[in-house]
C-alpha positions as CSV (number, residue, x, y, z in Angstrom):
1,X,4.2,-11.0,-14.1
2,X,2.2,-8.9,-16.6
3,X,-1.2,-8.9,-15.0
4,X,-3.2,-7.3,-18.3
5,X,-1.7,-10.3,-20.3
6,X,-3.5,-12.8,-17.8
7,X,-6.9,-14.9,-18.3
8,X,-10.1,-13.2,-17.0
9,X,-9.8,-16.7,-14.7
10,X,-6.3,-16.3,-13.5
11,X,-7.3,-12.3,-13.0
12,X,-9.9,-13.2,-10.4
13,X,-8.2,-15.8,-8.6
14,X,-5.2,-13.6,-8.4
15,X,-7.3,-10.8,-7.2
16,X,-9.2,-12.7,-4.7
17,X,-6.3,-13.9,-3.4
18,X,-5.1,-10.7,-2.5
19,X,-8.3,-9.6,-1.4
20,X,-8.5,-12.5,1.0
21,X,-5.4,-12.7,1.8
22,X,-4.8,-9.5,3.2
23,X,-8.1,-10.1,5.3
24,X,-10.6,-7.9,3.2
25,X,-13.3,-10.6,3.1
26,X,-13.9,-14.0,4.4
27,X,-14.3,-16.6,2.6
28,X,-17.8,-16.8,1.9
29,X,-18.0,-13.4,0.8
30,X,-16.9,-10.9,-1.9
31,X,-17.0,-11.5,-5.6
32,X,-15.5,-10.1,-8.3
33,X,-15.8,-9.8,-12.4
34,X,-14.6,-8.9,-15.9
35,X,-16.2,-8.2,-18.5
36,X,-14.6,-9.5,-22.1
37,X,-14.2,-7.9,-25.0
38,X,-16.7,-10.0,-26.8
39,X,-19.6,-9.0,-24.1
40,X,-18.9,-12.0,-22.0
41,X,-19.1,-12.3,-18.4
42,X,-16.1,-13.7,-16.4
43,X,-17.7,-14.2,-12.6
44,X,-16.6,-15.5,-9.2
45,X,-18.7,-18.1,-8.4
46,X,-21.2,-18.4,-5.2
47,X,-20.5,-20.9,-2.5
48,X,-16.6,-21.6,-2.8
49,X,-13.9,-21.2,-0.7
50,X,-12.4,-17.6,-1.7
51,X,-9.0,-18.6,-0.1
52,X,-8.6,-21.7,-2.3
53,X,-10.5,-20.5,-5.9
54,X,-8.9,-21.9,-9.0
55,X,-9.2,-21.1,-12.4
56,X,-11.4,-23.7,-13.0
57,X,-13.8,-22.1,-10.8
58,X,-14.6,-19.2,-12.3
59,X,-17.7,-19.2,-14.1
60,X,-18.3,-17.8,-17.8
61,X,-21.4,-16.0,-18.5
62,X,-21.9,-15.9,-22.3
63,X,-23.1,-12.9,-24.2
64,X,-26.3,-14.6,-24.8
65,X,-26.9,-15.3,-21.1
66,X,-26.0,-19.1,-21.3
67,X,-24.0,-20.1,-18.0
68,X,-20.5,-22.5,-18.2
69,X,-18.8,-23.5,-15.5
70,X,-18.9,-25.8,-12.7
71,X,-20.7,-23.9,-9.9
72,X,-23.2,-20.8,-9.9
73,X,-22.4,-17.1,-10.2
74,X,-22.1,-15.5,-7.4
75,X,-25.1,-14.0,-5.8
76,X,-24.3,-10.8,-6.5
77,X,-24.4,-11.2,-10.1
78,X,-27.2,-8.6,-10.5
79,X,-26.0,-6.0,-9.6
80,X,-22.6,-6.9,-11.5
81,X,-24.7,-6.8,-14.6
82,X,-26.4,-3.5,-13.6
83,X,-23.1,-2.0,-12.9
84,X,-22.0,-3.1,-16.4
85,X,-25.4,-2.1,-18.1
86,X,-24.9,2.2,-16.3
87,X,-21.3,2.3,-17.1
88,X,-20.4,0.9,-20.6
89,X,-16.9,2.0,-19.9
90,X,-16.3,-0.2,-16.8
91,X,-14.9,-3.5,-17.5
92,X,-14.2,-5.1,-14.0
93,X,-15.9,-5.0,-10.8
94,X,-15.1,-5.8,-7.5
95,X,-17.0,-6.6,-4.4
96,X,-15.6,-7.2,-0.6
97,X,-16.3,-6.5,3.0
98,X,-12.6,-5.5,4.6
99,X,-13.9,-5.0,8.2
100,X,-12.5,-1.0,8.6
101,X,-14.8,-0.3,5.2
102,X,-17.8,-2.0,6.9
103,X,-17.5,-0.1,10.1
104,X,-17.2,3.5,8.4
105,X,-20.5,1.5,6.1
106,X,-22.7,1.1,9.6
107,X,-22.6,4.5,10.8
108,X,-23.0,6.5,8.0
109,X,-19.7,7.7,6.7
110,X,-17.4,8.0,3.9
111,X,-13.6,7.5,4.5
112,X,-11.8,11.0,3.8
113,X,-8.8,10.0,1.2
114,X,-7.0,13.8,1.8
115,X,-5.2,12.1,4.4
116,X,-2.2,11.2,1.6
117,X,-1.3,12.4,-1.5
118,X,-2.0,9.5,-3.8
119,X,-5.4,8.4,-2.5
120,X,-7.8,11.2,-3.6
121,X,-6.3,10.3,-7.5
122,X,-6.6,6.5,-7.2
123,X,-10.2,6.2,-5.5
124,X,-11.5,9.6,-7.0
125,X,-15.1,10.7,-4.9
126,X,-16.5,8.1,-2.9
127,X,-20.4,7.2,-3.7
128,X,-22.7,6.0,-1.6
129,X,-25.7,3.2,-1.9
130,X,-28.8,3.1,0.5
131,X,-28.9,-0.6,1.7
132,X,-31.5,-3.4,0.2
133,X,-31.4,-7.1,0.0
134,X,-28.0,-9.0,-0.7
135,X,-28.4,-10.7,-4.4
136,X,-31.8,-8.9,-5.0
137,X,-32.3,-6.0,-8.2
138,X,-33.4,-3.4,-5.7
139,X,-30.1,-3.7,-4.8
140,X,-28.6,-4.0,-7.9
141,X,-30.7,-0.9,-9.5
142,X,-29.2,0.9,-6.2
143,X,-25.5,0.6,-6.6
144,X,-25.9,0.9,-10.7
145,X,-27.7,4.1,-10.0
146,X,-24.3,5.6,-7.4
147,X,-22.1,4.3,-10.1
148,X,-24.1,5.9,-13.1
149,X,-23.5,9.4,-11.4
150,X,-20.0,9.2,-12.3
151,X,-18.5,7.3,-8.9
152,X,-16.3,4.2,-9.6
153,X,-15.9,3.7,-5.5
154,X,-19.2,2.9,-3.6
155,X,-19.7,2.5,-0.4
156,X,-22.7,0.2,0.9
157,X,-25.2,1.2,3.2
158,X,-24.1,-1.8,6.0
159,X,-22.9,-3.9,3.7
160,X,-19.3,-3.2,2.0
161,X,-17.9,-1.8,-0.5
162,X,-18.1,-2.2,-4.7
163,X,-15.3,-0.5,-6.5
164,X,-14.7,-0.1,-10.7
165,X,-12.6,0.2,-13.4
166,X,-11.5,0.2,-16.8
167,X,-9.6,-3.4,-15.9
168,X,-9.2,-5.3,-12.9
169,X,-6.4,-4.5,-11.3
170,X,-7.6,-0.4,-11.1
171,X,-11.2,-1.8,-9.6
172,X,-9.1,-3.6,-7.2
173,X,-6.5,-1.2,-6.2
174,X,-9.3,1.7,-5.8
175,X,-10.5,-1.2,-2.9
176,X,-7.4,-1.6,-1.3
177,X,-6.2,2.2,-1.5
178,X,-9.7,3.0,0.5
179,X,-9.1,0.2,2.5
180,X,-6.2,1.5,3.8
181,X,-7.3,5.3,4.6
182,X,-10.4,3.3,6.2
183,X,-7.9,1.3,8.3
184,X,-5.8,4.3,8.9
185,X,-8.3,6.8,9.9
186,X,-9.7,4.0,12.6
187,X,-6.3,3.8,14.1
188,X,-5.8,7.7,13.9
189,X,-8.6,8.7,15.7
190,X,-7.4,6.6,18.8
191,X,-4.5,9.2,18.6
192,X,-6.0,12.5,18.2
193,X,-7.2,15.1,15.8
194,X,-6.3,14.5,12.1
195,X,-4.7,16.2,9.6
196,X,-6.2,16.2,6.0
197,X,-4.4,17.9,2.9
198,X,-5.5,21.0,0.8
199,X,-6.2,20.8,-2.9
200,X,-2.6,22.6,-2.8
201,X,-0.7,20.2,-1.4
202,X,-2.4,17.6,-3.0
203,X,-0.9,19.2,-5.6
204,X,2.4,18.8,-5.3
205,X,2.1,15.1,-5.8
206,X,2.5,16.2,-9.6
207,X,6.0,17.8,-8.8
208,X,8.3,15.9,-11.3
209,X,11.7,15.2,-9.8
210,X,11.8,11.7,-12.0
211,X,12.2,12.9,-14.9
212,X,16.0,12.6,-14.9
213,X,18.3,12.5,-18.2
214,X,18.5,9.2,-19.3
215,X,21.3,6.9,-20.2
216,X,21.8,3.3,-21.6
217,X,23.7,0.8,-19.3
218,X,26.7,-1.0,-21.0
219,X,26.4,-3.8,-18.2
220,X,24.5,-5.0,-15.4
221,X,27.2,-5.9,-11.6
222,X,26.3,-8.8,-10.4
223,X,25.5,-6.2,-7.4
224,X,23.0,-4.5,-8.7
225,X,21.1,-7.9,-10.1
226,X,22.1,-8.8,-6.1
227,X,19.9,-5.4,-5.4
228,X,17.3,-5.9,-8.3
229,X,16.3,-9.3,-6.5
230,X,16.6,-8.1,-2.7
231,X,14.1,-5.1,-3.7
232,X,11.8,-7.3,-5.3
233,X,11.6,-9.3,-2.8
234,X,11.1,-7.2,0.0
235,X,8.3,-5.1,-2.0
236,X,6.3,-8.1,-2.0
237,X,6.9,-9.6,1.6
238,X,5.7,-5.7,2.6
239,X,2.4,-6.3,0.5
240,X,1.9,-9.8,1.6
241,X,2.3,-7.8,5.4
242,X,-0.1,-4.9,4.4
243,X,3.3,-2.8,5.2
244,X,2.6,-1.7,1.7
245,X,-0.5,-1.7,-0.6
246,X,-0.3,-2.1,-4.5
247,X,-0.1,1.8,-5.3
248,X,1.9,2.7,-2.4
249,X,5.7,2.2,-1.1
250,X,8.8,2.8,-2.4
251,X,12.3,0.8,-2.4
252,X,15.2,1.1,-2.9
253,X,19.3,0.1,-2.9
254,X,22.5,1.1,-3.3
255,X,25.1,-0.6,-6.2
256,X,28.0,1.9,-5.2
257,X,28.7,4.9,-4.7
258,X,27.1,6.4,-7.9
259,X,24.7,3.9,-9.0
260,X,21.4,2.6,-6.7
261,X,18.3,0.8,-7.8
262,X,14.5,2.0,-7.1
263,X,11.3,0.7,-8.0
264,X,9.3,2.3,-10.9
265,X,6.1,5.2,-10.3
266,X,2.7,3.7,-11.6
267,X,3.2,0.1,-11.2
268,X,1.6,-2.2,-9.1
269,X,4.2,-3.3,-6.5
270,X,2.4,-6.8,-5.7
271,X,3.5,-8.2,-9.6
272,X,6.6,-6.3,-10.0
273,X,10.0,-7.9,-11.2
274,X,13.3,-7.3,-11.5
275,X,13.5,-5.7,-14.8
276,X,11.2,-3.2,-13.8
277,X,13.2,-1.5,-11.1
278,X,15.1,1.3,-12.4
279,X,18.7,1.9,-12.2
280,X,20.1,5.2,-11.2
281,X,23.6,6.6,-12.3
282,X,25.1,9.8,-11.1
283,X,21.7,11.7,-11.7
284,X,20.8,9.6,-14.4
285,X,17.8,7.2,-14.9
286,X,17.5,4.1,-17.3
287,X,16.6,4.5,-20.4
288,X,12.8,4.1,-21.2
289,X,11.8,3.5,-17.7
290,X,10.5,6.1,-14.7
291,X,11.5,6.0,-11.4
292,X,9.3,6.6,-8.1
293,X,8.7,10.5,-7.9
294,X,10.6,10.5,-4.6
295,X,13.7,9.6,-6.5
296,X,15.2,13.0,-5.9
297,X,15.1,12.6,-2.2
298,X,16.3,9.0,-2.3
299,X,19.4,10.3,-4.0
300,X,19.8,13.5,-0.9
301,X,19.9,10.5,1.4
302,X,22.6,8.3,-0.3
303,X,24.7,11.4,-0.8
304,X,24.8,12.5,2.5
305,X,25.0,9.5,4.1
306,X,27.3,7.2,2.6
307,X,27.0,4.3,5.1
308,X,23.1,4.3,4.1
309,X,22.2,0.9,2.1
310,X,18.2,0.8,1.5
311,X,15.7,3.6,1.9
312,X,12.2,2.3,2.3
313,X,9.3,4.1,2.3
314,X,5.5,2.8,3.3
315,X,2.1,4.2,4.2
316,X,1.6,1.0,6.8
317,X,-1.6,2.0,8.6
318,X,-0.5,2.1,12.2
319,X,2.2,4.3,11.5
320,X,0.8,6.3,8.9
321,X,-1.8,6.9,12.1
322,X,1.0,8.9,13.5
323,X,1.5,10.9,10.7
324,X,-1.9,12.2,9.8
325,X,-2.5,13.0,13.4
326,X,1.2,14.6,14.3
327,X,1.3,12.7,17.8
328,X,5.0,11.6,19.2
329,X,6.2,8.3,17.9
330,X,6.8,6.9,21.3
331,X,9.4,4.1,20.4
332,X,10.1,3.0,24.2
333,X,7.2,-0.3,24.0
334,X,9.8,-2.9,24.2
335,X,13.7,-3.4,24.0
336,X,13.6,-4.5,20.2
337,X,12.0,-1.3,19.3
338,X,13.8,1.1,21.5
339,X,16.9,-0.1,19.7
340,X,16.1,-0.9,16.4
341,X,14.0,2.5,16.1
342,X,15.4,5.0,18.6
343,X,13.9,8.2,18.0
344,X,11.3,8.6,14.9
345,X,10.9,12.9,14.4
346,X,8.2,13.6,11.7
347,X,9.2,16.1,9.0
348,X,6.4,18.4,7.0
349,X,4.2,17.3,4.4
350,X,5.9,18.9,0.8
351,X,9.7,18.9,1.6
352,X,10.0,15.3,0.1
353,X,8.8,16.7,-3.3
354,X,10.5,20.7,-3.1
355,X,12.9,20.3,-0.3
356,X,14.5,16.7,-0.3
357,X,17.8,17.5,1.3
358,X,15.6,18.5,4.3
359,X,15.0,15.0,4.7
360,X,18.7,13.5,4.6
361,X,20.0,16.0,6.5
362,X,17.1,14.6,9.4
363,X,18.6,11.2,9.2
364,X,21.6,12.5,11.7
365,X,23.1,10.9,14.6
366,X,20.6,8.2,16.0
367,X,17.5,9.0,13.5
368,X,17.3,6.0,11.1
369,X,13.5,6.1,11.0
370,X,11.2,9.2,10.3
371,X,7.7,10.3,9.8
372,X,6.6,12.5,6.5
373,X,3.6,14.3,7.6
374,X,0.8,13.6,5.9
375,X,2.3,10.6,4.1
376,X,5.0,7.7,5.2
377,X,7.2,6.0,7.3
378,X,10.4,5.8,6.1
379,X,13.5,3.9,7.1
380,X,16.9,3.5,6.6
381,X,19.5,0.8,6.9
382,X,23.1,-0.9,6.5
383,X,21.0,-3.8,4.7
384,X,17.6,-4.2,2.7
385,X,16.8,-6.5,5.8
386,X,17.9,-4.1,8.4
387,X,15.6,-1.5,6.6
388,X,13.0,-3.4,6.4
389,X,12.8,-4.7,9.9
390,X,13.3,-1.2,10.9
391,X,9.9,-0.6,9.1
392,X,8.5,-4.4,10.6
393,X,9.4,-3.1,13.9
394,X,7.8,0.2,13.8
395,X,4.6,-0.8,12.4
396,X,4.1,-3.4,15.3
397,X,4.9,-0.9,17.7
398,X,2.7,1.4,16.2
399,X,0.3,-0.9,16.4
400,X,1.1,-1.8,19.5
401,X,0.5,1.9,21.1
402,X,-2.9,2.7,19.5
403,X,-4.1,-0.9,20.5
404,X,-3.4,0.2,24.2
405,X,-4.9,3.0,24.0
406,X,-7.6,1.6,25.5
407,X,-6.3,-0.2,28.3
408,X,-4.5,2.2,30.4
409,X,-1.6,4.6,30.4
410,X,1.5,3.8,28.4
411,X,4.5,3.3,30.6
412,X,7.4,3.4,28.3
413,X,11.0,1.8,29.5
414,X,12.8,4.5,31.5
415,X,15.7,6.8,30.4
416,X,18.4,4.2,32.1
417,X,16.9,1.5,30.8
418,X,17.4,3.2,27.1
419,X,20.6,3.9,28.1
420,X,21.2,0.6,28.8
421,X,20.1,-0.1,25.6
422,X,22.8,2.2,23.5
423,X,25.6,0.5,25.4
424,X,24.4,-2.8,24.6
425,X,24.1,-1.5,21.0
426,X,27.5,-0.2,21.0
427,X,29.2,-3.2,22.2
428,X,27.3,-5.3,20.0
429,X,28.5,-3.5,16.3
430,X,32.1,-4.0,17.8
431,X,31.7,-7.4,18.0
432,X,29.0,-8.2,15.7
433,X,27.0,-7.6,12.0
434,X,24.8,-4.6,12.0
435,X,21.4,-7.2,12.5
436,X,23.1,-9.2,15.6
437,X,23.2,-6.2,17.4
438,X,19.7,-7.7,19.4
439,X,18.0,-11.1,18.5
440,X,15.2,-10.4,20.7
């Protein structure tokens, strides 16, 4: 799906489905719009269902103020138009309340986006708007005001969040991207102390590995279109879990063993499809296309570990939680996790850009999942299903451990009972595929 090619109307319900979807507004709230070419308005409208808007919903605001649609704009429509009027150069807004945002919005604080690399360049500085009344032009002036001082992310006083951009998708992924070091940071601060990143090694997110020499294929395996369609398919299930978030996560699969497939840098992993994964070819790339930035440490791992499938990588909150604050990955919760993950070390932030054989060579003996500091979770399997329930698994456990936090002490399954666990395991890949080894 090319999303720029899309009706302002199919934008918005797209977006709002996302938005709703992964449980950043309710819905009775949020709204979002773009602004056309011609100086129209396209506009959520007020008082329908966000989880079930159709095109047809969307309501056209004409140039000349004259209103067409079925329903009313939404509420908010004021300061849309205010926002518009400040910032000539913005031609979408959006407009939510994700829980995690609205709880840094109540006491006063601004989510810190140095906890990853690629945050601080999607969201940019984060404004901030005193509160006034929802729908009213004090409130409107107020936002417009933030956003004319050069922030397209602004946080509302007890209210949410408004986010812009030069389209849609951008507005909305500068949402989701804070959303996410929101959710994080909440889950982080259960842990412990957390680590943020200096302007240097911020930096090194511009280290170009991906620019490999390029290469015309004669032919396409019916493998790799096998692998083309198994990573497609597993990017979106990880966005649809909020394992992965539109400008985060990386994929990919092995062909043979020369050839794998990864999924491009700069593209917006909830609309991507097959052709846009890029093959790679004995240190070659496609022609015409760019692969992740971690490329070059995708192809250590294959190297060195030829019975390695998939590689995933994913900022999933509750892990990522772990990796900001440096606190042991406990994987002993339950059987499924103690076997599937074993144990998870945490590498530092920078070798996956200047050191990436630092990285395979930490996938040894029982390691198949890791921490980057300051950055992912990523995960190895036989399969693109054993990968990726590797990262399910984790993320729930994760999860699982910061949510307990408040209950009591951990009491993690014993050392026999682990070792009980590795026989079982053993006996199960003699007799059995790699993903029967435990059914739960």
């Amino acid at each position: 799906m090319k999303f720029h090619l899309l009706h302002p109307r199919d934008q918005l319900v797209t977006i709002m489905n996302r938005i709703y979807h992964n449980r950043m507004t309710t819905l009775s709230g949020g709204n979002l719009s773009v602004l056309d070419e011609d100086g129209s308005l396209w506009i959520t409208p007020a008082g329908v269902d966000k989880g079930r808007l159709r095109p047809e919903d969307i309501i056209h605001v004409r140039p000349d103020g004259a209103i067409v649609g079925p329903h009313r704009p939404s509420s908010e429509y004021p300061f849309h138009r205010a926002i518009y009027a400040r910032r000539p150069d913005l031609r979408a807004v959006v407009h939510a309340h994700p829980p995690a945002l609205v709880s840094f919005s109540i006491v006063r604080r601004v989510p810190d986006t140095s906890i990853i690399p690629q945050a601080q360049r999607v969201c940019g500085p984060v404004g901030y708007a005193p509160y006034a009344l929802p729908g009213s032009e004090e409130l409107g002036a107020a936002i417009a005001a933030t956003f004319a001082r050069g922030f397209n992310v602004v946080l509302l006083e007890n209210h949410g969040i408004a986010t812009g951009g030069p389209d849609l998708l951008t507005a909305f992924q500068r949402l989701e991207t804070l959303d996410f070091c929101a959710r994080t940071l909440l889950s982080a601060q259960r842990l412990g102390p957390v680590k943020t990143l200096t302007e240097e090694q911020l930096a090194l997110l511009d280290t170009r590995c991906n620019y490999l020499p390029e290469f015309v294929p004669l032919r396409h395996s019916s493998r790799e279109r096998e692998m083309r369609q198994q990573v497609v398919e597993t990017v979106h299930r990880a966005c649809e879990r909020y394992l992965m978030i539109s400008t985060e996560g990386v994929v990919s699969a092995r062909v043979d063993e020369q050839d794998f497939v990864i999924t491009p840098t700069g593209m917006d992993r909830g609309s991507l499809e097959i052709e846009d994964l890029v093959l790679i070819s004995d240190g070659r790339r496609e022609s015409g296309k760019l692969p992740s930035r971690s490329v070059c440490m995708h192809m250590a791992i294959y190297r060195t570990h030829p019975a390695v499938n998939c590689i995933i990588t994913a900022q999933s909150p509750h892990a990522t939680a772990y990796a900001i604050t440096g606190v042991r990955f406990d994987t002993r919760v339950i059987p499924e996790s103690a076997l599937l993950l074993r144990d998870v070390p945490i590498v530092p932030y920078g070798v996956q850009f200047l050191e990436p054989q630092r990285v395979a060579d930490a996938i040894a003996g029982d390691t198949v999942v890791l921490l980057i500091q300051n950055d992912a979770i990523l995960t190895v399997g036989n399969t693109v299903l054993e990968a990726f329930d590797r990262l399910e698994v984790a993320e729930f456990s994760a999860r699982a451990l910061i949510e307990a936090q408040g209950l009591g002490e951990f009491t993690p399954i014993g050392e026999q009972e682990v070792d009980e666990l590795k026989a079982f395991l053993a006996q199960g890949k003699k007799q059995r595929s790699p993903m029967k080894g435990y059914d739960g």
